[in-house]
VONUDREN-476377 format. One record per atom (N, C-alpha, C): residue in one letter; y, z, x. Coordinates in steps of 0.2 Angstrom, whole numbers, padded with zeros to 4 digits, always signed. Each point is the difference from the previous one (the first is absolute). Example, Ala and Ser with C-alpha at 12.3 -4.5 7.8 and 13.67 -1.06 7.14 Angstrom:
VONUDREN-476377
a-0028+0039+0066 a+0006+0000-0004 a+0006+0000+0004 s+0005-0004-0002 s+0006+0001+0004 s+0005+0003-0004 
This chain:
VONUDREN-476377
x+0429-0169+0121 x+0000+0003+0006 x+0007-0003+0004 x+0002+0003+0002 x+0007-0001+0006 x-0001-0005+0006 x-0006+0001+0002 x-0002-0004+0006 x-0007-0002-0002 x-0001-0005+0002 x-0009-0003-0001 x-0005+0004+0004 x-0003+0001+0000 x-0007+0005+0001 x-0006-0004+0002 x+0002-0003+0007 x-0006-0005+0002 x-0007+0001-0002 x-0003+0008+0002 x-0006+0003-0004 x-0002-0002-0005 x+0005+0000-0006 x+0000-0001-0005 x-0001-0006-0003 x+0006-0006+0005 x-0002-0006-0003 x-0005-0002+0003 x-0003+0001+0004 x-0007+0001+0004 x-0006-0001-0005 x+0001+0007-0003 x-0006+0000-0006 x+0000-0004-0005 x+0008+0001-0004 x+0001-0004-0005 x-0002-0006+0001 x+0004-0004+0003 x-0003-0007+0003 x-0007-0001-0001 x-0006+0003+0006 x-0003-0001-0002 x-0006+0000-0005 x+0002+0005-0005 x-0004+0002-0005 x+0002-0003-0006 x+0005-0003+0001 x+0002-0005-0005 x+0002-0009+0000 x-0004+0002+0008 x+0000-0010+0001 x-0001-0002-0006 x+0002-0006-0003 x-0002-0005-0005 x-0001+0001-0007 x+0006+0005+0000 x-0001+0002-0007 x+0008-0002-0003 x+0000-0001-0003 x+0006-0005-0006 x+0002+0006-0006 x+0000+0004+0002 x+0001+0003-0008 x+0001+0008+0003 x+0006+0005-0003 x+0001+0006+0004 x-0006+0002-0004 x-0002+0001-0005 x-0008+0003-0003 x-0005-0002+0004 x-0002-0007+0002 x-0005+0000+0005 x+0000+0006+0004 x+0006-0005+0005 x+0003+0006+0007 x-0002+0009-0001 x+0003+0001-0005 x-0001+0009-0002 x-0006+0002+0000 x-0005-0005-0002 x-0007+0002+0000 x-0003-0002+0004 x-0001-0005+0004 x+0000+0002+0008 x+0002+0003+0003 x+0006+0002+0002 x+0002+0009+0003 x-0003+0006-0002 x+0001-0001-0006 x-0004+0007-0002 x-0006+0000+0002 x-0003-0005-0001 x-0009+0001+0002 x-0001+0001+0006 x+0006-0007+0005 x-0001+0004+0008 x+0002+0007+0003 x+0005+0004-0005 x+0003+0005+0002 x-0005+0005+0001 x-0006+0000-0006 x-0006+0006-0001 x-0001-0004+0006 x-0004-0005+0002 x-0006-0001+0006 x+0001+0001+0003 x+0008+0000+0005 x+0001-0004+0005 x+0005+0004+0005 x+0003+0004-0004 x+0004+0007+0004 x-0001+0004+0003 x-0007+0002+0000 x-0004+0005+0004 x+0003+0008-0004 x+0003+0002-0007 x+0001+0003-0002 x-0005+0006-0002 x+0000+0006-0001 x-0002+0004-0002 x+0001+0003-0005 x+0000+0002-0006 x+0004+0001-0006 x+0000+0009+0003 x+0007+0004-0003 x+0004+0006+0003 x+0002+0001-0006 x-0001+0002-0006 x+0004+0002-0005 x+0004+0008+0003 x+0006-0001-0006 x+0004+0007+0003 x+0005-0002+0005 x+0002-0006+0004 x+0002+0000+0003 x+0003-0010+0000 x+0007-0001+0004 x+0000-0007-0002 x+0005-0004+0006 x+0002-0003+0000 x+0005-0004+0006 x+0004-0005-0007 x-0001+0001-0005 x+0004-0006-0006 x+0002+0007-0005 x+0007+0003+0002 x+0001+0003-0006 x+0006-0001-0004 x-0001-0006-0004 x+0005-0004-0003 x+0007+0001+0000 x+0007-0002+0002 x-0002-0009+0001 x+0000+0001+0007 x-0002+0005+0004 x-0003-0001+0007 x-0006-0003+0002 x-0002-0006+0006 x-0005+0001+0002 x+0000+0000+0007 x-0005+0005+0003 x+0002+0002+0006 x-0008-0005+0005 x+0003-0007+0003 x-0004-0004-0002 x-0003+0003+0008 x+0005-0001+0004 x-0002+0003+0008 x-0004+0006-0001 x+0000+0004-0001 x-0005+0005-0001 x-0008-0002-0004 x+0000-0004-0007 x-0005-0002-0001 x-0005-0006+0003 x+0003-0002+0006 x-0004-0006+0004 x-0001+0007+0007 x+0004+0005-0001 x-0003+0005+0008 x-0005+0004-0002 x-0002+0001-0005 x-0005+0005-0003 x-0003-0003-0004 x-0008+0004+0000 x-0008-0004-0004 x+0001+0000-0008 x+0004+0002-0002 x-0001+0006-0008 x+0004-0004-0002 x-0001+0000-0007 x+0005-0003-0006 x-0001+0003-0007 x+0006+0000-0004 x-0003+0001-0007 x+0003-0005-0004 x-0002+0002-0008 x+0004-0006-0003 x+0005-0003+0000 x+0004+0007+0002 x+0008-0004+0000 x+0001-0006+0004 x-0001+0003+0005 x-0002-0004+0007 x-0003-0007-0002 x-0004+0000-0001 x-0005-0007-0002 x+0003-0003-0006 x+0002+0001-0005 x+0007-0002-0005 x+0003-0002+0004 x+0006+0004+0003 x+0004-0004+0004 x+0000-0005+0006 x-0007+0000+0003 x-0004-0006+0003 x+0003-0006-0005 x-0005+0002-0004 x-0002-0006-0004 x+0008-0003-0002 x+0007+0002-0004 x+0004-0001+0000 x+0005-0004+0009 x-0001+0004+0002 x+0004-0002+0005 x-0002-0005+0007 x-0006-0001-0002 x-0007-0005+0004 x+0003-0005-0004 x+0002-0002-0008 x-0001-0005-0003 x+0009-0004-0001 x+0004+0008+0002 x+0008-0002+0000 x+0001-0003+0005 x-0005+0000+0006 x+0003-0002+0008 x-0003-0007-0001 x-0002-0003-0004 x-0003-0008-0001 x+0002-0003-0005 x+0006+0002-0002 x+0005-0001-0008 x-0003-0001-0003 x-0004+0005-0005 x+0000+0003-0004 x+0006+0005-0002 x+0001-0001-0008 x+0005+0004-0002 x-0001+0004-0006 x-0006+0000-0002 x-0001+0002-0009 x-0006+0008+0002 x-0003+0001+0005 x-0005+0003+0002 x+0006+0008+0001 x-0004+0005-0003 x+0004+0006+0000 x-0007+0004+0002 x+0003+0007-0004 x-0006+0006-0001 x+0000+0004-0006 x-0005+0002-0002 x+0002+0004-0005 x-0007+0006+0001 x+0003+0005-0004 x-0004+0006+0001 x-0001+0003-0007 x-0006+0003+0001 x-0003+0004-0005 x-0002+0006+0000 x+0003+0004-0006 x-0001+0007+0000 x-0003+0004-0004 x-0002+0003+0000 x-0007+0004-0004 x+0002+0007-0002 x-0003+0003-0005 x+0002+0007-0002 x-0006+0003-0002 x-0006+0000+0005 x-0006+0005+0002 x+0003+0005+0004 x-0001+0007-0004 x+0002+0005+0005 x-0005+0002+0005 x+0001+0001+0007 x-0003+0002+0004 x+0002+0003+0008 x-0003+0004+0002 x+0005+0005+0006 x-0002-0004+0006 x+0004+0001+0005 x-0001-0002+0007 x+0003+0005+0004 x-0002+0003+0004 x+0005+0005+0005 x+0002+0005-0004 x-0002+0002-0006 x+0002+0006-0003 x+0007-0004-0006 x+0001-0005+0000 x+0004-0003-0006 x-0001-0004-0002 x+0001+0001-0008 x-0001-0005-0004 x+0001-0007+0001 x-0002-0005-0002 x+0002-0009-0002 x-0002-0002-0005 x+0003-0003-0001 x-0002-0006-0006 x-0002-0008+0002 x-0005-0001+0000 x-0005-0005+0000 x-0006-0006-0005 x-0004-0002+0005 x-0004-0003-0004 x-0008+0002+0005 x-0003-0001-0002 x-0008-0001+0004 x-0003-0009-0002 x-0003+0000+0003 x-0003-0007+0004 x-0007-0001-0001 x-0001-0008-0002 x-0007+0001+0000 x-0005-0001+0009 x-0004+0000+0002 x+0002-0002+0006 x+0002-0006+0003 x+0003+0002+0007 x+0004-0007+0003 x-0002+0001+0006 x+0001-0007+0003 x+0000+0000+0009 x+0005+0000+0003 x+0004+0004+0003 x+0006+0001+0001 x+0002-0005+0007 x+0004-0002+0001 x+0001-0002+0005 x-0002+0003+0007 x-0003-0005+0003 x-0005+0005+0010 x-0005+0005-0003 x-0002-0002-0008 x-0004+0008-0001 x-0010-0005+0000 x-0003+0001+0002 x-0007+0000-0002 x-0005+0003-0008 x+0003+0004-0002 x-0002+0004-0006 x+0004-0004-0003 x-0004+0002-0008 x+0003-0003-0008 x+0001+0009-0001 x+0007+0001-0003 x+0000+0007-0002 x+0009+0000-0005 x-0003+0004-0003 x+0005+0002-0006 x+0005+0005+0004 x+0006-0002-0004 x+0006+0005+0003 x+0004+0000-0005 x+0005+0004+0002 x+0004+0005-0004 x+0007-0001+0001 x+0006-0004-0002 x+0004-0001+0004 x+0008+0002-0008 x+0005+0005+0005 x+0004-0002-0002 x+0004-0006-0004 x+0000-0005+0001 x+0002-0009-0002 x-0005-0004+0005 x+0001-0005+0000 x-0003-0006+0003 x+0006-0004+0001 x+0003-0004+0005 x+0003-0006+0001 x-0004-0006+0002 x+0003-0007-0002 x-0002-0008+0001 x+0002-0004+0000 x-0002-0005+0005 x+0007-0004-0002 x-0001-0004-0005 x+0006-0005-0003 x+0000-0002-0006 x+0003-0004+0000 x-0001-0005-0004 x+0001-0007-0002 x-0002-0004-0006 x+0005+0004-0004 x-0003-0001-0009 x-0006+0002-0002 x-0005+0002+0007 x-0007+0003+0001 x-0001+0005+0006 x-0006+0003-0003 x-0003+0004+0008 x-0002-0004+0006 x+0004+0003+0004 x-0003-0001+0009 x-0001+0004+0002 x-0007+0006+0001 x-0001+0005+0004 x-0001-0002+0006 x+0001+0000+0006 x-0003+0001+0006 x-0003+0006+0001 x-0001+0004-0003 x-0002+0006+0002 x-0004+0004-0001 x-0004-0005-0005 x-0008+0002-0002 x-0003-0008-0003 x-0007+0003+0000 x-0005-0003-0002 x-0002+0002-0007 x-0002-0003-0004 x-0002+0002-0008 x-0007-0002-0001 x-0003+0003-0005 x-0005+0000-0003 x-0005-0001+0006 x-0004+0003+0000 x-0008+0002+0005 x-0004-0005-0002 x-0003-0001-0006 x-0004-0004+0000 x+0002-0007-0004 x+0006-0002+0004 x+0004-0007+0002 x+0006+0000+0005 x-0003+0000+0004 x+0010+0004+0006 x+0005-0007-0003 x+0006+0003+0001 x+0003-0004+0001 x+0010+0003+0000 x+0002-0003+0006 x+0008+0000+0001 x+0003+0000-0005 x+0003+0004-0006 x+0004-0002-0006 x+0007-0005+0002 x-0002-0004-0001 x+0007-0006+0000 x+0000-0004-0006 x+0007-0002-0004 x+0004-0001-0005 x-0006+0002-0005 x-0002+0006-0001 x+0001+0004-0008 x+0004+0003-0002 x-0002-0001-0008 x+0003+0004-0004 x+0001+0007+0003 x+0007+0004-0002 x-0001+0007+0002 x-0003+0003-0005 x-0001-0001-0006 x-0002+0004-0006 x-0007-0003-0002 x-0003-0006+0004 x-0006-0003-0001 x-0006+0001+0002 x-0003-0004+0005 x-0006+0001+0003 x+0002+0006+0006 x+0006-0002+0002 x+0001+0006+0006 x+0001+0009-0002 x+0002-0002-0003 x+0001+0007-0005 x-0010+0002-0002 x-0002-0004-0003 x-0005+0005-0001 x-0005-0002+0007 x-0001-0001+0004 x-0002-0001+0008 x+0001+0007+0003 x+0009+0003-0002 x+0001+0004+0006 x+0000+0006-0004 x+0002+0002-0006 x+0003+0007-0005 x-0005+0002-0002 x-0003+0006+0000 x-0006+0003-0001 x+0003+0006-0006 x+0006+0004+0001 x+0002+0006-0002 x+0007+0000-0001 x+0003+0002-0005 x+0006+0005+0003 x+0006-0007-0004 x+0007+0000+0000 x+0006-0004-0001 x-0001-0005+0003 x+0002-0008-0002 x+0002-0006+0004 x+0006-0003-0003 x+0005+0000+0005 x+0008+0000+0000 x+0004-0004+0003 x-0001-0007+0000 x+0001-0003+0003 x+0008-0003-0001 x+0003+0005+0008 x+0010-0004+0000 x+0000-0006+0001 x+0007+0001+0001 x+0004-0005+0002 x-0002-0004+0007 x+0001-0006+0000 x+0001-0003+0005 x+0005+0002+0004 x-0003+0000+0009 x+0008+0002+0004 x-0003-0004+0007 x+0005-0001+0005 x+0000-0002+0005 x+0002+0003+0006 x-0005-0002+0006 x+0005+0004+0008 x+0003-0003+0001 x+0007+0001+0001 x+0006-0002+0002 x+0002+0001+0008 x-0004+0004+0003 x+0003+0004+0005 x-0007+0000+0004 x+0000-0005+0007 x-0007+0000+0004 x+0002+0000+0007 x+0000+0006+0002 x-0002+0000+0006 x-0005+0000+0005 
């Protein structure tokens, strides 16, 4: 970021008082990000579209999606130097229509989506998270009959089969928001 983001170090700070380590630090972000934003999950729709993130809009509106909550998690954890914390995304090649057009996806086992109440499976062109040699979702809750915030797993381990029900799991590159406004 260009300028410090009071907000920001606000949360950062403190949701990561007393922690000695950027891996502590990210896992407490992430887990406050799910609780503590008043977020509503909004697929289809984002304020993080890489290497943008449109940070002023996502503190003025209820809704977020992955990207968003990825880029949370990275730039909540850059603003307290951290330097190793990125994002990476995952793509899937289940075919399935939306609005009359094709995608290529994955299906879900169920999840609690961020501000959501239900446990419910979905259908999504990729998945983004932040990342840190591991997964940090802020953006769901895993397995129903144990919840829990995904923080530092495996992408291809216990997280992966937690959340992949159906369809390709394609996990990119690492990349970062460069650009926050």
């Amino acid at each position: 970021m260009a300028e410090p983001w009071t907000e920001v170090l606000d949360y950062a700070c403190d949701w990561a008082s007393g922690k000695t380590s950027e891996a502590s630090a990210v896992k407490k972000i992430t887990e406050k990000a799910y609780t503590n934003l008043g977020k509503i999950y909004k697929g289809n729709d984002t304020h993080a579209e890489a290497p943008y993130f449109n940070l002023t809009l996502f503190f003025a509106q209820n809704w977020a999606d992955c990207r968003d909550m990825s880029a949370v998690v990275q730039v909540f954890t850059r603003a307290i130097g951290g330097t190793s914390t990125k994002v990476r995304r995952i793509d899937g090649d289940f075919s399935f229509y939306f609005d009359g057009d094709e995608y290529q996806g994955f299906k879900t086992h169920p999840i609690l989506a961020i501000g959501e109440s239900q446990w419910n499976y979905q259908i999504w062109a990729f998945h983004q998270v932040g990342y840190l040699n591991n997964v940090y979702d802020a953006c769901l809750k895993l397995k129903q009959s144990s919840p829990r915030i995904p923080v530092n797993e495996n992408i291809n381990g216990s997280y992966k089969n937690d959340l992949f029900d159906l369809g390709g799991w394609h996990p990119q590159s690492t990349l970062s928001y460069t650009n926050v406004y």
